[in-house]
C-alpha positions in Angstrom: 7.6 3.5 -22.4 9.3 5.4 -19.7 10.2 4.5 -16.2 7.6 6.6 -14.9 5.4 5.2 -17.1 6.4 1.5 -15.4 5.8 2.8 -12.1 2.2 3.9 -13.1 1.4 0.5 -14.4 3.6 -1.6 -11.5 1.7 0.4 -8.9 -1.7 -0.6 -10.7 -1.1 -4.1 -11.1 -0.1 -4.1 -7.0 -3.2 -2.3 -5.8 -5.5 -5.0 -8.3 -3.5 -7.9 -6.8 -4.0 -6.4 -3.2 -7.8 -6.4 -4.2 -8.0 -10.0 -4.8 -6.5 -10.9 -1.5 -8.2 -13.6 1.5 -5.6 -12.6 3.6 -5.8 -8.9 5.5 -2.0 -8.9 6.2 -1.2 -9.6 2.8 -3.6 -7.3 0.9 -2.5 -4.6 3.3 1.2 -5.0 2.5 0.4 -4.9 -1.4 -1.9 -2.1 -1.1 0.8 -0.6 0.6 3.2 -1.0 -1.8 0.9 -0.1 -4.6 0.3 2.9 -2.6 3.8 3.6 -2.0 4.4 2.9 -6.2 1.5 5.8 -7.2 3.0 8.2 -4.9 6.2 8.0 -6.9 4.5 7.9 -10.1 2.4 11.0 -8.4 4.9 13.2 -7.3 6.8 12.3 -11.0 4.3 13.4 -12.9 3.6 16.3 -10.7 -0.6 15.0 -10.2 -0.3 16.0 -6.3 -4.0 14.9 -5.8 -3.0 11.0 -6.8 0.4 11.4 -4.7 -1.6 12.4 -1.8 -4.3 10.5 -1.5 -2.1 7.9 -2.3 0.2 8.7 0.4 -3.2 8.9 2.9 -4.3 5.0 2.3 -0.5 4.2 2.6 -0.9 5.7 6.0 -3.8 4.0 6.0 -2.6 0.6 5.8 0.9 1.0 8.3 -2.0 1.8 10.7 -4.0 -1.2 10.4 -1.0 -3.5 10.1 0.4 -2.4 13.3 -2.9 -3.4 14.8 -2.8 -6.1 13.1 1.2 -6.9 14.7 0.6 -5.7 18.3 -2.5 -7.5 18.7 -0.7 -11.4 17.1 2.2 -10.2 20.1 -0.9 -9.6 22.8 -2.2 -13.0 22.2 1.5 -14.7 22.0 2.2 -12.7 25.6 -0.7 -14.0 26.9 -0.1 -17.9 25.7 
């Protein structure tokens, strides 16, 4: 088994245990990394489709947790 091989698998395991998450912030910041991991393995193994969609939900996600951020600091201002 190669390295790029252990990215593959490390990003697959990540995404699963972002899947299985009760917490948003913490299932984002897997996914993320999962994400993060396949673009990697993606761009290694020269699959551009699984790098960039990949890449995408990683976008995705940095979206949604600084939503997530600036909205906890609104209601921490406001207190």
């Amino acid at each position: 088994m190669d390295t790029v091989e252990i990215i593959g698998y490390a990003a697959s395991v990540m995404v699963a245990i972002s899947l299985m998450m009760k917490d948003i912030i913490w299932l984002r910041w897997l996914n993320f990394s999962g994400c993060t991991l396949f673009v990697i393995y993606g761009v290694a193994i020269s699959a551009w489709p699984v790098a960039g969609m990949n890449a995408f939900v990683a976008c995705i996600n940095i979206y949604h947790l600084l939503k997530i951020y600036r909205a906890k600091a609104a209601r921490a201002s406001r207190a």
